[in-house]
C-alpha positions, -999 to +999 in steps of 0.1 A: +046+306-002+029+291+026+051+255+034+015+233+034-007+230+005-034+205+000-049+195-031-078+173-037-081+152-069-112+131-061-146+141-053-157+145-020-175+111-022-152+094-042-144+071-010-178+061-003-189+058-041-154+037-041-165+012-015-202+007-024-193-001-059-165-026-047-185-043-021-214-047-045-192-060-070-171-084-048-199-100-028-214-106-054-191-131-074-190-164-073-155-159-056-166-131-027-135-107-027-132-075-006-101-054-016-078-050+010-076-010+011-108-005+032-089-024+062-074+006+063-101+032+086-084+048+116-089+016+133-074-008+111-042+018+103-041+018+144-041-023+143-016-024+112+010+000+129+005-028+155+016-051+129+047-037+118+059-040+155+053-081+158+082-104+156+067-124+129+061-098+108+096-085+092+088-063+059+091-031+078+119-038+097+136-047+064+130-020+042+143+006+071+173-018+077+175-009+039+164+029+038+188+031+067+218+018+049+212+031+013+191+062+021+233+083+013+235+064-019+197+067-027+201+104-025+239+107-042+218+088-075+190+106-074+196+144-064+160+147-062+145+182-057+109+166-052+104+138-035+066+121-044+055+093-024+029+069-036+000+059-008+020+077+022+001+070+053+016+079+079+051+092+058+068+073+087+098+055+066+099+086+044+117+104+077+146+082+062+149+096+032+139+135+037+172+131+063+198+118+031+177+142+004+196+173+012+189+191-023+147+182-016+129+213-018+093+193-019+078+165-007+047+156-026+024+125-003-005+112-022-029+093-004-067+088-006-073+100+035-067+139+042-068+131+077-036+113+075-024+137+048-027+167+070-014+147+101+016+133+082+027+171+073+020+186+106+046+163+122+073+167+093+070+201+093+072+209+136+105+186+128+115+201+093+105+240+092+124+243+058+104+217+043+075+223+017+050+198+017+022+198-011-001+171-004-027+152-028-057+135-019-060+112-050-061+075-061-028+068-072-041+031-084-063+056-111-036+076-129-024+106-114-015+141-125+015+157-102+018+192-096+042+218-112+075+203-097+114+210-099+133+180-109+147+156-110+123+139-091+117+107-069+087+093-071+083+064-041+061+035-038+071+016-006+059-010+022+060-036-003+023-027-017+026-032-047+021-065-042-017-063-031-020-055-071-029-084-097-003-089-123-026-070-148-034-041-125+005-040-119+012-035-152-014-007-156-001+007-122+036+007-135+029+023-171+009+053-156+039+057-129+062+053-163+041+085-170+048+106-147+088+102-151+105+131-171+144+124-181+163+124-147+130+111-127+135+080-113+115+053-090+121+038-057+101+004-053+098-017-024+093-051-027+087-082-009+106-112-020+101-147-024+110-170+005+106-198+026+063-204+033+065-206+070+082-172+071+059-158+048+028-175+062+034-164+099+038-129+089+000-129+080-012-147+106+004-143+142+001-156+169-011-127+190-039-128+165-032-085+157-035-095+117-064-123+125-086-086+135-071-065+105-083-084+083-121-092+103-120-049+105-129-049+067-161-060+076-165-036+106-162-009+082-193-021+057-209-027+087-207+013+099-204+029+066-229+009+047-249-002+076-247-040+072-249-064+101-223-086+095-204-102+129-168-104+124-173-134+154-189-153+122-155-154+100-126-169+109-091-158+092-071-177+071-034-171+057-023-194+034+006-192+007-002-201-033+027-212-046+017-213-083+012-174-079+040-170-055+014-145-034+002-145+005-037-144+004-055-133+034-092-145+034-121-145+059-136-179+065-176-181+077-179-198+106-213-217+099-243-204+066-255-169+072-271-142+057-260-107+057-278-077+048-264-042+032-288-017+033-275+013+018-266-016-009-302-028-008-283-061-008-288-090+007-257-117+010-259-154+016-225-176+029-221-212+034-204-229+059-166-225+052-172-201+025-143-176+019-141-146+014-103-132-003-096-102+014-058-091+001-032-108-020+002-100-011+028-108-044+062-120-030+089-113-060+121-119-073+149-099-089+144-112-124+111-106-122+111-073-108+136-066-140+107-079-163+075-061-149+094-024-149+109-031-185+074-040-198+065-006-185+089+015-202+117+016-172+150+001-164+160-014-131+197+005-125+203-007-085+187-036-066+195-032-024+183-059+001+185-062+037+211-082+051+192-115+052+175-107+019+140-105+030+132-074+014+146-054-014+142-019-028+151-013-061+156+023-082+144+025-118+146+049-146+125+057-176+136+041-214 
């Protein structure tokens, strides 16, 4: 059995019929939203890894503090045989686990990019020859159907994405991952919690100005796969916390009125001065509510970890 297999769930323009139909839909609304996974071409993962490294920007550094320190107990709860990890990237943080998971005979990554499917295995496999790694190019936000597996399994959602979901898409989200959880399965969850606003504001907008070019590469990609002329010199970007919804949003600002034409849209897109454009929504949570969101779902919060200055927390959760 060879120890790579790739499977692909989506069509082979799924990604380009995904990103016409959202930018058609969000620049079109009153509100102009863009949703924040097309940051995420090889040029925006490139700026985020960036991110992860600034001093103002703590999530990673907390949920590894926390992998780091809980991966033994992780693995002694769960005694996964498959591990499945939910939008894996890179599968950097995952290292952390694969080390502690010493019954794992699979890891499962599901992300929407084969590149960084195929690139994410190559490396854990030159470092983990005993591994077997069956990768999925799907939308995990659109239901999901796993392989054949051996349980119990782990299914992962980390990084603290969650939170880029709406409360309503996070409720659809955590009923289709209630789904996939046979008796013994459980979840590990990563969160961002709720804390002071400077903290949370200067994590989305540093002072080297990395995130200020994450968020203006959104429009670099419309521009080269849709063939629009936007200027990213035009928008300006803007961090700011709502504390009604207890979210980050990240937004791009114009600058002065424009016009911006899509051609492969046959659209054409008029902004005022000042005009935003809402480009993520990052959710910041607490326990409680963490407890409330996976019940409604069907699953039971059974161990809540932070890091040490209670930034971040994962939590582990079984089906009901």
């Amino acid at each position: 059995m060879s120890p790579f297999e790739l499977t692909r769930t989506l069509p082979e323009d799924a990604t380009g019929a995904a990103l016409r139909a959202d930018v058609l839909q969000g620049l079109t609304r009153t509100s102009k939203t863009l949703p924040p996974k097309w940051f995420y071409d090889s040029r925006g993962s490139e700026l985020f890894e960036e991110i992860t490294r600034l001093p103002e920007y703590y999530p990673t550094r907390a949920e590894r503090e926390i992998l780091l320190a809980r991966g033994p107990e992780i693995a002694a709860l769960t005694g996964a045989r498959t591990l499945v990890e939910l939008g894996s990237g890179s599968s950097d943080k995952t290292r952390h686990l694969l080390d502690e998971l010493t019954e794992l005979q699979l890891y499962v990554p599901v992300d929407v990019s084969e590149s960084a499917l195929t690139g994410a295995a190559r490396s854990l496999l030159a470092e983990r020859p005993g591994l077997r790694v069956h990768a999925l190019i799907a939308d995990f936000t659109a239901g999901l159907t796993l392989p054949a597996t051996p349980g119990p399994r782990l299914v992962a959602f980390l990084g603290g994405t969650i939170g880029n979901l709406l409360p309503a898409e996070r409720a659809v989200f955590l009923a289709s991952v209630r789904a996939l959880l046979a008796p013994g399965d459980t979840l590990l969850l990563g969160t961002d919690l709720v804390k002071d606003e400077s903290v949370l504001v200067r994590a989305y907008d540093d002072t080297a100005g990395v995130t200020a070019a994450f968020n203006k590469n959104v429009l670099s990609v419309i521009d080269r796969e849709l063939g629009a002329d936007f200027d990213p010199r035009d928008f300006g970007h803007v961090a700011l916390w709502d504390a009604e919804n207890e979210w980050i949003e990240m937004r791009l600002r114009a600058r002065r009125a424009l016009t911006v034409k899509i051609p492969e849209l046959d659209l054409v897109v008029h902004f005022e001065a000042g005009e935003e454009v809402r480009t993520e929504i990052s959710a910041k949570f607490r326990q409680d509510g963490v407890r409330t969101e996976l019940s409604a779902a069907g699953m039971e919060l059974t161990r809540w970890w932070t890091d040490e200055a209670r930034r971040f927390a994962l939590s582990l959760a079984t089906a009901v």
